[in-house]
PDB file of N, CA, C and O in Angstrom:
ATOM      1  N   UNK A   1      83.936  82.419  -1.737  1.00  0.00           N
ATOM      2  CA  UNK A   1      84.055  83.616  -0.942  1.00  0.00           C
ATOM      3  C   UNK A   1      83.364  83.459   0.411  1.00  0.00           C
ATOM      4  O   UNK A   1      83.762  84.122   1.368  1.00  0.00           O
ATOM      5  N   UNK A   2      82.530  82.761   0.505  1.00  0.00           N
ATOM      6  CA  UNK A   2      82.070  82.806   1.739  1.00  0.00           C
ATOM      7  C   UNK A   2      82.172  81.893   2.631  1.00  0.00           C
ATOM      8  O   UNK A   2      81.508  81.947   3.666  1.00  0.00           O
ATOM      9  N   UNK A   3      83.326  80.562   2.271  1.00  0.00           N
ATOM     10  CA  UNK A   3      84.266  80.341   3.039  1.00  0.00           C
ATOM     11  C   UNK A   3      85.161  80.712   4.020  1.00  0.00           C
ATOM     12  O   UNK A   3      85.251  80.599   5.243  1.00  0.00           O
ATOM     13  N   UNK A   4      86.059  81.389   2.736  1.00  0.00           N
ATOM     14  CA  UNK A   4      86.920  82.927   3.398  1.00  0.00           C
ATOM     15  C   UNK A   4      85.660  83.879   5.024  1.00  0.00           C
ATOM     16  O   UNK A   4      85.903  84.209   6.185  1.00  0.00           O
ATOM     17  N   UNK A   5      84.858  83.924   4.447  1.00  0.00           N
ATOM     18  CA  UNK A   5      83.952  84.687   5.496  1.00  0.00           C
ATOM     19  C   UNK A   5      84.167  84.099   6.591  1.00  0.00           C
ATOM     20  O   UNK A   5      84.643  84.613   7.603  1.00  0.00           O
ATOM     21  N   UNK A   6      83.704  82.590   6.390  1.00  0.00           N
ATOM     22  CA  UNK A   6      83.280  82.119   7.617  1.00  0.00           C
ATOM     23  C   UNK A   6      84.477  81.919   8.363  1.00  0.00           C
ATOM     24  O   UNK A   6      84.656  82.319   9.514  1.00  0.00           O
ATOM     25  N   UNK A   7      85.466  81.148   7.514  1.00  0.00           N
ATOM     26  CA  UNK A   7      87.178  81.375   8.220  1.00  0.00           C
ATOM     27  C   UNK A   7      87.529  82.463   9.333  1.00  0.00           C
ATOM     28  O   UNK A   7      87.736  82.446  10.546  1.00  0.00           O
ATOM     29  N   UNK A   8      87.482  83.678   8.036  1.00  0.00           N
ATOM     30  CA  UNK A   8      87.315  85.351   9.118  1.00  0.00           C
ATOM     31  C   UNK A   8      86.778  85.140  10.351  1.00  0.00           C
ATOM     32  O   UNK A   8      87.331  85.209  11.448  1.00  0.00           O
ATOM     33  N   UNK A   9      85.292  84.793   9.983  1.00  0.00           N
ATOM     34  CA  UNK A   9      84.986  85.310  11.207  1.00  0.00           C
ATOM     35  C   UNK A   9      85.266  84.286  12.640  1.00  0.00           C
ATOM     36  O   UNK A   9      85.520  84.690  13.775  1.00  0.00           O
ATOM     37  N   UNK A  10      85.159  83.179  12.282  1.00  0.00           N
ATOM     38  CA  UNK A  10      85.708  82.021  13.337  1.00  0.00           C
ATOM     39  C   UNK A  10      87.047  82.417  13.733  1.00  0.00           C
ATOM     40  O   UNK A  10      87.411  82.145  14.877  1.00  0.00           O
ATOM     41  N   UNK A  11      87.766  82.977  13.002  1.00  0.00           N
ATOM     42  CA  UNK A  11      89.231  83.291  13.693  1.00  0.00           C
ATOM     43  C   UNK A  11      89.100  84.834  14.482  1.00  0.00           C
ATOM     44  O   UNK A  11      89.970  85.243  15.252  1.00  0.00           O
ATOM     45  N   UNK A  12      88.067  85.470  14.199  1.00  0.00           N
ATOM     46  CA  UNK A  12      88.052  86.763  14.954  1.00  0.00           C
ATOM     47  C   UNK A  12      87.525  86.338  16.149  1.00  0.00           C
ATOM     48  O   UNK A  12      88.026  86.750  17.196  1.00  0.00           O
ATOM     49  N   UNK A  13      86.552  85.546  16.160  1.00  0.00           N
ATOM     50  CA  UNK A  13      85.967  84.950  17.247  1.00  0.00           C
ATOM     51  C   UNK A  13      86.608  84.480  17.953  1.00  0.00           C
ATOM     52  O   UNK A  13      86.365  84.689  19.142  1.00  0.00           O
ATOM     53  N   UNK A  14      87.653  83.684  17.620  1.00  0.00           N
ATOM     54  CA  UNK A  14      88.801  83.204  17.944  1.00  0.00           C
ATOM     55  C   UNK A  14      89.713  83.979  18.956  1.00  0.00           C
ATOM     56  O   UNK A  14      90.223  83.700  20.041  1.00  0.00           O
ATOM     57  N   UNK A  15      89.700  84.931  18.242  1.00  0.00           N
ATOM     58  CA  UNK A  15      90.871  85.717  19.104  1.00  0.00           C
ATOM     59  C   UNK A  15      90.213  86.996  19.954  1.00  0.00           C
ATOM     60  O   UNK A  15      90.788  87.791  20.698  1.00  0.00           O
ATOM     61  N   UNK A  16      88.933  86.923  19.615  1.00  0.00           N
ATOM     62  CA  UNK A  16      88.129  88.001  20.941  1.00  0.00           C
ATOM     63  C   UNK A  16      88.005  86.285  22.038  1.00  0.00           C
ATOM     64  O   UNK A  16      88.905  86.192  22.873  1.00  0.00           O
ATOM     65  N   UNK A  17      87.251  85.406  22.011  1.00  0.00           N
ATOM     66  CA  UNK A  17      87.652  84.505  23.165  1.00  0.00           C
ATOM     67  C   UNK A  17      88.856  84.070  23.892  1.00  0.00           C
ATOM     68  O   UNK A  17      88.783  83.663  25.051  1.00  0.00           O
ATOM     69  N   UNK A  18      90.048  84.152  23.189  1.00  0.00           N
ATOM     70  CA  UNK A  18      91.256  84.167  23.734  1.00  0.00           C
ATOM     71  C   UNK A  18      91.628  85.584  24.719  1.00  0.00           C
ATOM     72  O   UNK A  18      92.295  85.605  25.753  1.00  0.00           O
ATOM     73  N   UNK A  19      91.101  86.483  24.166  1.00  0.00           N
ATOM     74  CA  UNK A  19      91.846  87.967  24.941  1.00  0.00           C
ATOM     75  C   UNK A  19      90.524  88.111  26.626  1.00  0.00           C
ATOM     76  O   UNK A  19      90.806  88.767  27.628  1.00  0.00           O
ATOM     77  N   UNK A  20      89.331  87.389  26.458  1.00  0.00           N
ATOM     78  CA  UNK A  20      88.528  87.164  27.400  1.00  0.00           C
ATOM     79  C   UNK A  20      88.926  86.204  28.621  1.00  0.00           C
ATOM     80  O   UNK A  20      89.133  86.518  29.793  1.00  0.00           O
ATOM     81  N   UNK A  21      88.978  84.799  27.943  1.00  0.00           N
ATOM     82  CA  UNK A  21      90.273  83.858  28.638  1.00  0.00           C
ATOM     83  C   UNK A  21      91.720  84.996  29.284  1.00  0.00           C
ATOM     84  O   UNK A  21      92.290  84.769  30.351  1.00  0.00           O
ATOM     85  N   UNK A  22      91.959  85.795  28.656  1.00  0.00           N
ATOM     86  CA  UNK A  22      93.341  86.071  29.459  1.00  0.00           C
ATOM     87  C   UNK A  22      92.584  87.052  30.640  1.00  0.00           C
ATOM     88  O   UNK A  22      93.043  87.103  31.781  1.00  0.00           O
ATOM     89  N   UNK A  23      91.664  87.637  30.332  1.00  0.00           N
ATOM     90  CA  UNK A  23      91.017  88.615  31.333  1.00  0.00           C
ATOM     91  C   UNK A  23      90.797  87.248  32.432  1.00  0.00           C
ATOM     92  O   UNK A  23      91.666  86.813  33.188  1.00  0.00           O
ATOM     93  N   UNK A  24      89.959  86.935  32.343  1.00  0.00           N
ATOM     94  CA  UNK A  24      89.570  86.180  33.310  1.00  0.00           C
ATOM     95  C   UNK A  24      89.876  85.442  34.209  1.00  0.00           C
ATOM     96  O   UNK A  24      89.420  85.230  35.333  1.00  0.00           O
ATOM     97  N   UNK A  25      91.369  84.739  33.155  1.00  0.00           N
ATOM     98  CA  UNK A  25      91.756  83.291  34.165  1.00  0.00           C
ATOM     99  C   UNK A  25      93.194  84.316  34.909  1.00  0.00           C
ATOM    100  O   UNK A  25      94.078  83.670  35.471  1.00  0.00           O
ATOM    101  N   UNK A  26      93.290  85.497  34.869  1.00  0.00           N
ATOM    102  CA  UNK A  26      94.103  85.901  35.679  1.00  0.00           C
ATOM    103  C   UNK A  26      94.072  86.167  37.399  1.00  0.00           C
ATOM    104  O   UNK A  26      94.891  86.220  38.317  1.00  0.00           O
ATOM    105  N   UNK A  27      92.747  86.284  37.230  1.00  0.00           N
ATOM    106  CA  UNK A  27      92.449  86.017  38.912  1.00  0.00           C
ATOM    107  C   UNK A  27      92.007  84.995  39.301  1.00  0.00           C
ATOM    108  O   UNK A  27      91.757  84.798  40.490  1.00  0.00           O
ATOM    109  N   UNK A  28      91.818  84.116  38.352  1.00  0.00           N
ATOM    110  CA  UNK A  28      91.550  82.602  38.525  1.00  0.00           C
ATOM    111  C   UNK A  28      92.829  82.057  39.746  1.00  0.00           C
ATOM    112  O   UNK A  28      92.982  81.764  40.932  1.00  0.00           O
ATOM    113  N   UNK A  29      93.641  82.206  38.261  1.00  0.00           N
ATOM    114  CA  UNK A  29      94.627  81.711  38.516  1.00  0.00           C
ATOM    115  C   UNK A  29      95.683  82.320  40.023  1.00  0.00           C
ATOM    116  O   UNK A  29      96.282  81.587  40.810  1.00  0.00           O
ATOM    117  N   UNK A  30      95.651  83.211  40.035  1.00  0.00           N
ATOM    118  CA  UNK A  30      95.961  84.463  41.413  1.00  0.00           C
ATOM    119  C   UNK A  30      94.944  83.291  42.519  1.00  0.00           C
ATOM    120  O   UNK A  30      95.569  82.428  43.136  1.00  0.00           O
ATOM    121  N   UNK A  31      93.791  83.355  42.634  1.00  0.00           N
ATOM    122  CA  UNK A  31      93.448  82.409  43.857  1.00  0.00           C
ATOM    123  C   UNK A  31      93.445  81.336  43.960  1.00  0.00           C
ATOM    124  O   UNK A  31      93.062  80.914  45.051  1.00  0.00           O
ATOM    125  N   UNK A  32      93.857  80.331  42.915  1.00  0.00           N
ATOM    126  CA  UNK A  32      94.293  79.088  43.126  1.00  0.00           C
ATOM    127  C   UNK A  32      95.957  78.717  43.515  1.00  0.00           C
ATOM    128  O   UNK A  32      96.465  77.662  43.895  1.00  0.00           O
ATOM    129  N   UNK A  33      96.480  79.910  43.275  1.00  0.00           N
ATOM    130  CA  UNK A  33      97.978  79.983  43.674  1.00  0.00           C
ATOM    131  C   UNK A  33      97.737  80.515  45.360  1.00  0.00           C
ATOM    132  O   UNK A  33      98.325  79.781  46.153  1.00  0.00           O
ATOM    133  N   UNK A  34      97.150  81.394  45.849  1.00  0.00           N
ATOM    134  CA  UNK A  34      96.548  81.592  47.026  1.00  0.00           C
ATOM    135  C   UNK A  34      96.095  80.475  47.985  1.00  0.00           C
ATOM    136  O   UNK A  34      96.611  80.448  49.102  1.00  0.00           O
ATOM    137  N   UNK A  35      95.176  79.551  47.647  1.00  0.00           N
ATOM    138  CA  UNK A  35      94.745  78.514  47.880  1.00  0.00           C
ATOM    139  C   UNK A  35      95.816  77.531  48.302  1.00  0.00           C
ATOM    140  O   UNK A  35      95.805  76.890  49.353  1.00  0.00           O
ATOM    141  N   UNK A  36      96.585  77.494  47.520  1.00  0.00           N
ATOM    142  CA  UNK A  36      97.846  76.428  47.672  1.00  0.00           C
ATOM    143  C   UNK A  36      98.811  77.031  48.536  1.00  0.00           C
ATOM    144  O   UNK A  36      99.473  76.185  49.138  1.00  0.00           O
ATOM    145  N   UNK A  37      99.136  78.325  48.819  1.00  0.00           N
ATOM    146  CA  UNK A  37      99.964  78.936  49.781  1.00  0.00           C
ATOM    147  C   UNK A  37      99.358  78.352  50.701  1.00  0.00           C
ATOM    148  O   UNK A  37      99.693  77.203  50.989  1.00  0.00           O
ATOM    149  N   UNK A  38      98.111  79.123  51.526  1.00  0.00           N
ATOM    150  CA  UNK A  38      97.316  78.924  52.469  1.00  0.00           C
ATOM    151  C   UNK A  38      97.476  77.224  52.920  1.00  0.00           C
ATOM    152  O   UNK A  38      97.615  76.959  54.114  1.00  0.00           O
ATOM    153  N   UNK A  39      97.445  76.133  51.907  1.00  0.00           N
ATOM    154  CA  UNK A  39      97.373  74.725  51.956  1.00  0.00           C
ATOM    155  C   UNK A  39      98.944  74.665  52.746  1.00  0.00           C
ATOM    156  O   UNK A  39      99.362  74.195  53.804  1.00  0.00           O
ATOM    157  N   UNK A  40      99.487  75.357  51.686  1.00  0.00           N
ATOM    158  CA  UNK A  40     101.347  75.255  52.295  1.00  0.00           C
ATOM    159  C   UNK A  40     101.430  75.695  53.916  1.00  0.00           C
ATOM    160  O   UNK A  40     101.995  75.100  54.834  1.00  0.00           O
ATOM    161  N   UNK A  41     100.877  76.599  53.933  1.00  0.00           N
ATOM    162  CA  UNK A  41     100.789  76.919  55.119  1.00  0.00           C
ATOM    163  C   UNK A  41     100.530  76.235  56.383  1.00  0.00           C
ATOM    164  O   UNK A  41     101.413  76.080  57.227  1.00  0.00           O
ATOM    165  N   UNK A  42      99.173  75.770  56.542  1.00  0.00           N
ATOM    166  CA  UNK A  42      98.802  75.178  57.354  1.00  0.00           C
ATOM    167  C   UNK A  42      99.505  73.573  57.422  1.00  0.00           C
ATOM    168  O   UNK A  42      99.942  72.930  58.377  1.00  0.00           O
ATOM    169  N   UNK A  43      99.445  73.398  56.606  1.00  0.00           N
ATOM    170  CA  UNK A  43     100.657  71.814  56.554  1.00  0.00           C
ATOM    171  C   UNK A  43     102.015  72.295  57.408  1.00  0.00           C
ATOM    172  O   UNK A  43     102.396  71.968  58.532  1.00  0.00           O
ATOM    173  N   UNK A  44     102.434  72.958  56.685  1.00  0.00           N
ATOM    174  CA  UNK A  44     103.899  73.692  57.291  1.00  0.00           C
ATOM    175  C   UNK A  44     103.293  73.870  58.969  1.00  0.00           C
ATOM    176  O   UNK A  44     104.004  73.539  59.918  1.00  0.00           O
ATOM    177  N   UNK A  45     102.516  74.185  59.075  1.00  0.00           N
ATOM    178  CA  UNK A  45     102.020  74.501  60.621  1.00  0.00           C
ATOM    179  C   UNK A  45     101.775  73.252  61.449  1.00  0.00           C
ATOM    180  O   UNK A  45     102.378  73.268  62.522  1.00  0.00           O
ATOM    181  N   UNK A  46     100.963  72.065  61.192  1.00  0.00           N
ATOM    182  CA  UNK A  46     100.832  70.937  61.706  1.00  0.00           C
ATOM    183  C   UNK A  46     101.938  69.828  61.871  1.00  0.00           C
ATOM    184  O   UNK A  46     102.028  68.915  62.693  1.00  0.00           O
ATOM    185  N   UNK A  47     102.751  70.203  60.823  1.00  0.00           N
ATOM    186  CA  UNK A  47     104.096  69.777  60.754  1.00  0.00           C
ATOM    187  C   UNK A  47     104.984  69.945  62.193  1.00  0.00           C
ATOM    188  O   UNK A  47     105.449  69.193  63.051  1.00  0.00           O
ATOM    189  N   UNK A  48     104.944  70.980  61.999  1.00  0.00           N
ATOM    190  CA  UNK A  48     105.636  72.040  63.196  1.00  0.00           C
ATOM    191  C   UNK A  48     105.099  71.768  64.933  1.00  0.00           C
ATOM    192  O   UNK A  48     105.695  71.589  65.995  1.00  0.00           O
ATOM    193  N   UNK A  49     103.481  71.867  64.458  1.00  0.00           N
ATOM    194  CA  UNK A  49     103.058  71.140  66.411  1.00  0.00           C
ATOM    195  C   UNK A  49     103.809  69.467  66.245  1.00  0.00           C
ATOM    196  O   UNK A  49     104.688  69.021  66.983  1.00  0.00           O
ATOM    197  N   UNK A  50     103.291  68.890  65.292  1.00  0.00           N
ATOM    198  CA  UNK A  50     103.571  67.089  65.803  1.00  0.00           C
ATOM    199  C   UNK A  50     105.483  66.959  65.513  1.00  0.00           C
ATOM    200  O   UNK A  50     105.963  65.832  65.395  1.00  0.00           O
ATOM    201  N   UNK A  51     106.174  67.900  65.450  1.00  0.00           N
ATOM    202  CA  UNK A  51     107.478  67.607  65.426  1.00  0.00           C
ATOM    203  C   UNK A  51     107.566  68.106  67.079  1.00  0.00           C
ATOM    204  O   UNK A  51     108.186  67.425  67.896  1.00  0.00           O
ATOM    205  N   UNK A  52     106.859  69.389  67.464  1.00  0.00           N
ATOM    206  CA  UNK A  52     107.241  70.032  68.804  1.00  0.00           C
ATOM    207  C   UNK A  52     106.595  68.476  70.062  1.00  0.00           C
ATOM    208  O   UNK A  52     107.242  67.841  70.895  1.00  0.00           O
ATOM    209  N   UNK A  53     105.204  68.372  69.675  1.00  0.00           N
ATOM    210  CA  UNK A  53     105.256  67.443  70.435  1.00  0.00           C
ATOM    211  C   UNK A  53     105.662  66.334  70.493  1.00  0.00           C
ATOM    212  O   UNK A  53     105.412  65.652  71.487  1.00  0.00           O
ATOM    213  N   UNK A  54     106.650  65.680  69.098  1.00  0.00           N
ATOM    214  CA  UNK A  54     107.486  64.785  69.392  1.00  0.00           C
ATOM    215  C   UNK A  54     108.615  64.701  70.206  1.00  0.00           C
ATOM    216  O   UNK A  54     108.920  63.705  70.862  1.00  0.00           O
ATOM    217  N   UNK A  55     109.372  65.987  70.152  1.00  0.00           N
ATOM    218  CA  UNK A  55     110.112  66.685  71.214  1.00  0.00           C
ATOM    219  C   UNK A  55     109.928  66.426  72.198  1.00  0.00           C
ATOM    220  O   UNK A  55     110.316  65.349  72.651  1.00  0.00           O
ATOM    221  N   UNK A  56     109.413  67.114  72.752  1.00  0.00           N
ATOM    222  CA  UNK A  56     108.668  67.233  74.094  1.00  0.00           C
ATOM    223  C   UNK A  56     108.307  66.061  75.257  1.00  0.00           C
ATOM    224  O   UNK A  56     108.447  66.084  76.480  1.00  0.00           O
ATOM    225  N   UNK A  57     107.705  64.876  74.214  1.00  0.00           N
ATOM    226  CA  UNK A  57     106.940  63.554  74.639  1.00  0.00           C
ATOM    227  C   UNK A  57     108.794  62.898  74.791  1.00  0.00           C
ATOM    228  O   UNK A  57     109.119  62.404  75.871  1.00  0.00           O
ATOM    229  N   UNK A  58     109.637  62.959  73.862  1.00  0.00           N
ATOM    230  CA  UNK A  58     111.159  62.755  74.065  1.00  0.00           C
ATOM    231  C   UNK A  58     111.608  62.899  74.966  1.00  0.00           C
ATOM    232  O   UNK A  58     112.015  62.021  75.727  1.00  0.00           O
ATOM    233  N   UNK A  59     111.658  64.310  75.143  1.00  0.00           N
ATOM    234  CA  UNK A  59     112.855  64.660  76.250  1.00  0.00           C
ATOM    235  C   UNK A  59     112.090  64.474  78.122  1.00  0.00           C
ATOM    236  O   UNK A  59     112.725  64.479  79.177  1.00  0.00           O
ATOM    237  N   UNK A  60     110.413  64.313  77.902  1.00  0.00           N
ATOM    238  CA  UNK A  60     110.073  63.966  79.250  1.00  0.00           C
ATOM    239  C   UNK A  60     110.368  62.491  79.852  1.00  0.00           C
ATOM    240  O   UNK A  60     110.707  62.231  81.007  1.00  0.00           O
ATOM    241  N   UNK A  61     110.149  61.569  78.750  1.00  0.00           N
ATOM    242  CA  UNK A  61     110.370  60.287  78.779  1.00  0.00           C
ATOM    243  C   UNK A  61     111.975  60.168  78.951  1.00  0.00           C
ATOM    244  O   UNK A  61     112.263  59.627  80.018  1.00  0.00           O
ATOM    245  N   UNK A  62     113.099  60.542  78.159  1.00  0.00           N
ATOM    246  CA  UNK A  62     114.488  60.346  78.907  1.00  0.00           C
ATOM    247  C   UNK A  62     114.666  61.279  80.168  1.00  0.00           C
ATOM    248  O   UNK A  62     115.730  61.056  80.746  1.00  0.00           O
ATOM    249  N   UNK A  63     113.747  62.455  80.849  1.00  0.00           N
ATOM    250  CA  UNK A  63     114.125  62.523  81.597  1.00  0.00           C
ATOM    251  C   UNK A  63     113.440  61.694  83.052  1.00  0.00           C
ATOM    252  O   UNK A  63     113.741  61.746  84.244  1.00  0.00           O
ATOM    253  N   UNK A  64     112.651  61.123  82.472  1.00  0.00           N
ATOM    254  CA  UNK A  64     111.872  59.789  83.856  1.00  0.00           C
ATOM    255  C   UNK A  64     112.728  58.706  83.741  1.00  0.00           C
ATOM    256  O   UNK A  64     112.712  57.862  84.637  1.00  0.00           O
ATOM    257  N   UNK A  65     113.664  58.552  82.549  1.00  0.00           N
ATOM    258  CA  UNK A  65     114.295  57.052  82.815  1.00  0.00           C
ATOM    259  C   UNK A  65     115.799  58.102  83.541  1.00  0.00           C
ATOM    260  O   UNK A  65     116.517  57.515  84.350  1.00  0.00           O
ATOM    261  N   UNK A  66     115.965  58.823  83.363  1.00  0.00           N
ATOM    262  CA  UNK A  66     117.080  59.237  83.813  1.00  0.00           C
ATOM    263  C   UNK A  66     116.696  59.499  85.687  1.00  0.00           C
ATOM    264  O   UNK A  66     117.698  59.690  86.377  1.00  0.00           O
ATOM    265  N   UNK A  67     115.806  59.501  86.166  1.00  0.00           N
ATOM    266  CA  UNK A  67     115.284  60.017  87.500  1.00  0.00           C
ATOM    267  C   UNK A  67     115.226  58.536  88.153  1.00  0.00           C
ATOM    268  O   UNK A  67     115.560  58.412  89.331  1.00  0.00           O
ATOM    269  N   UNK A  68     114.763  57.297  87.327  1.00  0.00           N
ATOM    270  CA  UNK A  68     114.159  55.767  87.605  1.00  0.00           C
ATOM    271  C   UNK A  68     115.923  55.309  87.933  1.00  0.00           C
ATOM    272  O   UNK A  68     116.214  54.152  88.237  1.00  0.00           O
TER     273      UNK A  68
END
């Protein structure tokens, strides 16, 4: 019988630490998905200057050989 007990109670324990885990890692998880936007973001952004100034450094250079 006091097997059974200890079973019980390890599985109650069990499942009050699981319903704590769900409290918790929900905003965990909310700012590590945040985190990675923000990451997306700024990549997406640096992306965007070194493509513009690839442009740019382009079209000045064909227009000096076009002037030469």
């Amino acid at each position: 019988m006091r097997a059974a007990a200890t079973l019980s109670l390890t599985g109650l324990l069990g499942v009050i630490l699981l319903e704590l885990a769900k409290i918790v890692m929900e905003p965990v998880v909310a700012w590590m998905i945040g985190v990675l936007l923000l990451g997306l973001k700024i990549g997406l952004g640096l992306i965007a200057v070194g493509v513009t100034i690839f442009v740019v450094r382009r079209v000045m250079r064909a227009r000096e050989e076009a002037e030469a």
